[in-house]
N, C-alpha and C positions, 0 to 999 in steps of 0.2 A: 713388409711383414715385420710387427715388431714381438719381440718374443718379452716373457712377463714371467716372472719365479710361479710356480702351481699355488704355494703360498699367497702369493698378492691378487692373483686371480679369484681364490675361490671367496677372499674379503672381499671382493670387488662386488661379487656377487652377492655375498650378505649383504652390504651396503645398498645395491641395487633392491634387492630384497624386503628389506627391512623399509626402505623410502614406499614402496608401493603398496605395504600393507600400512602405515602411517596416512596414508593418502588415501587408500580402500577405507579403512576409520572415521577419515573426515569428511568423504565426501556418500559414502552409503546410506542409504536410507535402511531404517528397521521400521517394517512393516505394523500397525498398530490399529486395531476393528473397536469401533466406537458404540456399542452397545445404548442406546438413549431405553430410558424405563418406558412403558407404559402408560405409568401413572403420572406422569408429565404432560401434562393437558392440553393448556394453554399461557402462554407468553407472561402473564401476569404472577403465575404461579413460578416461574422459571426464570425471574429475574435475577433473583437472590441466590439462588443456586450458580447461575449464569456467572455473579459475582464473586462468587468463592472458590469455584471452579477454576477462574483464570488470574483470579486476583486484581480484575477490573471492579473497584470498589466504587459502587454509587452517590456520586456525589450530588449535593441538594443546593439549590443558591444561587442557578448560572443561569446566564442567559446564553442563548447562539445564536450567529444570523450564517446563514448561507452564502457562500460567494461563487456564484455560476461564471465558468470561463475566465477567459483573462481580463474581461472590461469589469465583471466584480469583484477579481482579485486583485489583481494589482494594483488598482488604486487607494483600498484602505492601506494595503503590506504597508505601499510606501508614505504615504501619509499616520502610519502607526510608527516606521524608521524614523521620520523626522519629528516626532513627538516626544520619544524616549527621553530619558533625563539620566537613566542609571545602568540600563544594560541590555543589549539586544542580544538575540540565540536564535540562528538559525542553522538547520538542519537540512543537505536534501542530498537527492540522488542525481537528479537531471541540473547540471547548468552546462550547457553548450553556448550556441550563440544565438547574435542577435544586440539590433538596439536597447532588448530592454535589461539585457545583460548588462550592457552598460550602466542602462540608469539605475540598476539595482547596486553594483556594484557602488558607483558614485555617490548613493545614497548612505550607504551603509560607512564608507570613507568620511563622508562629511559629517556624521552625527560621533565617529569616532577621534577625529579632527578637536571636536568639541568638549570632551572630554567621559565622554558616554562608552562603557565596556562592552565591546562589539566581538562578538564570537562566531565563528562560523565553524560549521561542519560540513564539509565535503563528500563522495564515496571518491572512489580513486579512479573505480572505472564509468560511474555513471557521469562523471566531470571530468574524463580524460579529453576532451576535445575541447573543454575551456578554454577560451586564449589566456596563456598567460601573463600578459601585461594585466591583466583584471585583478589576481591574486597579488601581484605585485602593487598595485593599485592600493588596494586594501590595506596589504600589510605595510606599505610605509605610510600611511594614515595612523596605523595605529592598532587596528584589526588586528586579533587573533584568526589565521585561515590555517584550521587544520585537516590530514586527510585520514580517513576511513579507512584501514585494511592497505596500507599500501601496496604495490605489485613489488613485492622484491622477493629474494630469492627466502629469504629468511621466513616468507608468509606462505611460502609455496602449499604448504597442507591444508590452508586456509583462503587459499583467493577467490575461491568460489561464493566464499559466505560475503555480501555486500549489503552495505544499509541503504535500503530501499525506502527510509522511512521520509515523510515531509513535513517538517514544523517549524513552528519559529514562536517565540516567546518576547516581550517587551515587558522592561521594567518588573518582570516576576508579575503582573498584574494582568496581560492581553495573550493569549494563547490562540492560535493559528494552527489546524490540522488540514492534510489539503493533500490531491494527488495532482497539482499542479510541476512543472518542473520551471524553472527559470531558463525561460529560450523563447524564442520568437515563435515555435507552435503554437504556445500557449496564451500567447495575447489573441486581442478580438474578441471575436462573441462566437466560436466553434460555425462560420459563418462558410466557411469552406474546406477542403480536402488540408490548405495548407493553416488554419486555424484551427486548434481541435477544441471537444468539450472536456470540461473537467467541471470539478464539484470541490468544496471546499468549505472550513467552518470557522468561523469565528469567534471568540470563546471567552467569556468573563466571569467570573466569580471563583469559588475556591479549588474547581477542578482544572483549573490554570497551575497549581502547584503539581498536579498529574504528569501535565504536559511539560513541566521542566524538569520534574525528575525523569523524564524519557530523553529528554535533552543530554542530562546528566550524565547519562548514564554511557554513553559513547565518548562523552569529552573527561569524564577519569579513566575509560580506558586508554585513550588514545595522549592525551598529555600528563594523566597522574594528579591535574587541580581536582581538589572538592573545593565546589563553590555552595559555600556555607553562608547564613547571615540574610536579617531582611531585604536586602539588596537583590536579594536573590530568589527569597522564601516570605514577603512580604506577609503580615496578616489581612488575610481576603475577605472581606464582609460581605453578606449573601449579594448580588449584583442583579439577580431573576427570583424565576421559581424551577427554572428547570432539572430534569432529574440526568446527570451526563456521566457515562462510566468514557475510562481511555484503556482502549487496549495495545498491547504489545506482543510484537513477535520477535522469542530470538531463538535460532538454533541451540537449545541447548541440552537436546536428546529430549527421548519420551516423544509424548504424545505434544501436539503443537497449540497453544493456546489458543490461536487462531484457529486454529481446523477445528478444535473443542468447542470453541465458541458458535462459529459457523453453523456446526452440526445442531447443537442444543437448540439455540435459537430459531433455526429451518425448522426442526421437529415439532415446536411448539408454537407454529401459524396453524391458524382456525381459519381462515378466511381468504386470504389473499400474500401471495410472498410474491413481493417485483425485488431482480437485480438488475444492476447495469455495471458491468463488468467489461473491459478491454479484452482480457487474457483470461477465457473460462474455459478452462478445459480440465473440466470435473474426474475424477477418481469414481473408481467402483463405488465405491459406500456414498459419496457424495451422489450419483447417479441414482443408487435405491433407494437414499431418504428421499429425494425429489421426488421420484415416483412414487414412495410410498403415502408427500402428504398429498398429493393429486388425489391419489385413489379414494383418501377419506375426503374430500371436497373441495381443497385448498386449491381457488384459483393461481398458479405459477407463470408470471410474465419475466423472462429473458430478454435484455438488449443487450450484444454485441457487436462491433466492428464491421461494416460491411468490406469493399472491396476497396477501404483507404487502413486495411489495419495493413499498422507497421510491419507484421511480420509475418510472410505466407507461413511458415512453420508451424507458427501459434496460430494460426489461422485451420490450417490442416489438421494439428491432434488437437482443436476443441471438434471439429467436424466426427472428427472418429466413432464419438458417442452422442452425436446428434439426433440421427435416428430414431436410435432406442429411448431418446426423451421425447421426441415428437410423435412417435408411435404412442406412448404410455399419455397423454394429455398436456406435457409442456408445454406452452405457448412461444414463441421463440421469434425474434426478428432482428436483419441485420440495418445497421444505419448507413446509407445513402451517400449523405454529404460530405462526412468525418470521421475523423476516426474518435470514438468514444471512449475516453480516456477515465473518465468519473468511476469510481468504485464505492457505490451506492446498493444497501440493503433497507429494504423497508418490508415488516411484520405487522399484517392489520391495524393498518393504521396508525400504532401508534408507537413504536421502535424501528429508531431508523441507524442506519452506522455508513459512516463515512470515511475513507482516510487513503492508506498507500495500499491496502492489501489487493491482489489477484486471486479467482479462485480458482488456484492452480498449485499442485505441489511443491513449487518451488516456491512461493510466496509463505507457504503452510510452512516447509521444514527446512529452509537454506535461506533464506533473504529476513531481515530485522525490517519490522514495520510498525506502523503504530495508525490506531483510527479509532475513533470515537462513537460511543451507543447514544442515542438522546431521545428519552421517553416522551415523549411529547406529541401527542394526535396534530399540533397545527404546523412543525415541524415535518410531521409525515406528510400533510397532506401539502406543503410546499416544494418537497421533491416527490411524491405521485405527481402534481402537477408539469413540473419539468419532463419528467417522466414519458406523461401524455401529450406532451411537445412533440417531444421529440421522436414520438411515435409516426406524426406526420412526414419526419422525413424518413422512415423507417420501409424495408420490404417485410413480409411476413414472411417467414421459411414455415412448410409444411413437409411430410413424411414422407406422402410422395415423390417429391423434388432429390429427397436424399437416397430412396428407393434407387433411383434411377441416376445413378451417379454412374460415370463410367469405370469402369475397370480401373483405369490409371489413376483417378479420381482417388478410388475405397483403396489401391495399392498405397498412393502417396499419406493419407490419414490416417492408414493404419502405421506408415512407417514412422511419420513425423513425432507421433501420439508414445512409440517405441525412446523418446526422449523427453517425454513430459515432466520428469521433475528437472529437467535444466533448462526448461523455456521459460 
């Protein structure tokens, strides 16, 4: 028993006090109902708005090509590594392991090697399994490897918040948005349980300056540079005709950019809204716009994660309000094969967005992401296409199936779903 003056005790306890409400501040969510008008019609009319709303500004000039899985991706990335002349920027949340860890690594070393300004952005915990020989790798190359939020004691009110986002930039000219991670899941062609799919964009013209000031914006928080200068900010001469907004998420109170954007955009399908989503485990209001544009005629196709998703928990509270979207007309199916990692929105055909986000509250109000809009019908109809692939390896889920879930079944969904903005 150690005895303590009343005096130091009851400091003990403000201190103790004081840290928990600091903590309660940072990590609470404040509840916020999204009202969409009426007179919000259709998609065409709600572009502009869409843009001023989130401060995703439409840019005119670009082209994109799509990169399916890891046999589409990774071979431009790194053949865009070894082209660079002036500066590379990558961004991500996932590097674990793997051979290609290495060869990404070793690629990004040798163009640093060269004399090429090589940056990297890490999270702390989505790269804590990295080997570190890899970052050592880099950094005596020459490589800037810095980390995202680190885990210390000092970030304690904040380690929840992690950069979730995936990009990478070359020469201020080639811009990459992706929900790829750097790991050996992610190679292949999503061809099995241990391959998965992903989706990803490749991006040219002047909304490539978008995508580096999203880059930016993590690497003066975390080391203090502004990197200023055409080196960086080059002049981008129109490259397409495409029309590309880039959005961003960051906790920074209020209402979530992302979840704004989401909502706007669902409300104003006429026709057809397909997602394919990993991690959907929708919110009430996101629940009754689905429902609501069903009921006015909008066909709604869902793909999610069959019985290879990463994590029964997210698997159980998107279950929770499955249901009630399959009873109201959702169309809904789980994938088969793999686990479906790609974070894919497509609007009648002809707005489509692609990037890191989940749509799931923690993606909306706690995790930094970033993905891209691109108005373009031949764009949409190359991932509807994918889409309808990958429907073949797809089950259908219907209402009944979920009617008839057991006891322990509707107990564990509703418990899991009891933590949905931390999953």
């Amino acid at each position: 028993m150690i005895e303590i003056p009343l005096w130091l005790f009851a400091l003990l306890v403000l201190a103790i006090g004081a840290l928990g409400l600091m903590l309660y501040n940072n990590l609470r969510e404040v509840r916020f109902r999204v009202r969409i008008p009426k007179e919000l019609t259709r998609l065409e009319e709600g572009l502009c708005s869409l843009a001023g709303l989130t401060g995703a500004v439409i840019s005119t000039g670009n082209t994109a090509e799509l990169l399916q899985n890891g046999n589409g991706f990774f071979p431009p990335l790194l053949a865009d590594i070894a082209a660079a002349e002036k500066s590379i920027h990558l961004e991500t949340y996932v590097w674990w392991r793997g051979a290609i860890c290495h060869e990404v690594a070793a690629a990004l070393a040798a163009r640093a090697r060269q004399g090429v300004e090589v940056r990297v952005m890490l999270d702390a915990l989505g790269a804590f399994t990295m080997e570190r020989g890899l970052r050592g790798q880099m950094r005596r190359a020459g490589c800037r490897v810095e980390v995202f939020n680190r885990l210390r004691l000092s970030h304690l009110g904040v380690l929840n918040k992690r950069t979730h986002r995936k990009l990478a930039v070359f020469d201020g000219r080639i811009g990459y948005v992706f929900g790829h991670g750097i790991a050996r899941q992610w190679t292949g062609n999503g061809q099995d349980k241990d391959h998965w799919r992903d989706t990803g964009v490749r991006l040219r013209g002047p909304v490539v300056h978008m995508v580096q000031s999203v880059f930016c914006e993590h690497w003066v928080e975390e080391t203090g540079e502004v990197l200023i200068g055409p080196k960086y900010f080059p002049i981008l001469e129109p490259a397409g005709e495409l029309e590309v907004q880039v959005f961003t998420g960051s906790p920074k109170g209020g209402i979530s950019d992302f979840e704004l954007m989401f909502q706007v955009a669902i409300a104003t399908a006429q026709r057809e809204l397909i997602i394919s989503n990993p991690y959907f485990i929708p919110n009430r209001a996101a629940c009754d716009l689905l429902i609501k544009v069903v009921r006015r005629g909008v066909e709604v196709k869902v793909m999610v994660p069959g019985p290879y998703n990463d994590s029964r928990l997210v698997r159980h509270a998107g279950h929770f309000r499955y249901a009630e979207l399959l009873r109201d007309g959702v169309k809904m199916w789980e994938h088969q094969e793999t686990l479906t990692h790609q974070k894919v929105m497509i609007i009648d055909g002809l707005w489509s967005h692609v990037g890191s986000t989940n749509l799931d509250d923690r993606s909306f109000d706690i995790n930094e992401e970033a993905g891209v809009g691109i108005i373009d019908e031949g764009i949409a109809g190359e991932l509807k296409a994918a889409f309808e692939a990958d429907l073949l390896k797809c089950k259908p889920l219907r209402a009944a199936d979920f009617a008839r879930r057991s006891v322990w079944h509707r107990a564990a969904d509703a418990l899991c779903y009891q933590f949905n903005e931390q999953l």
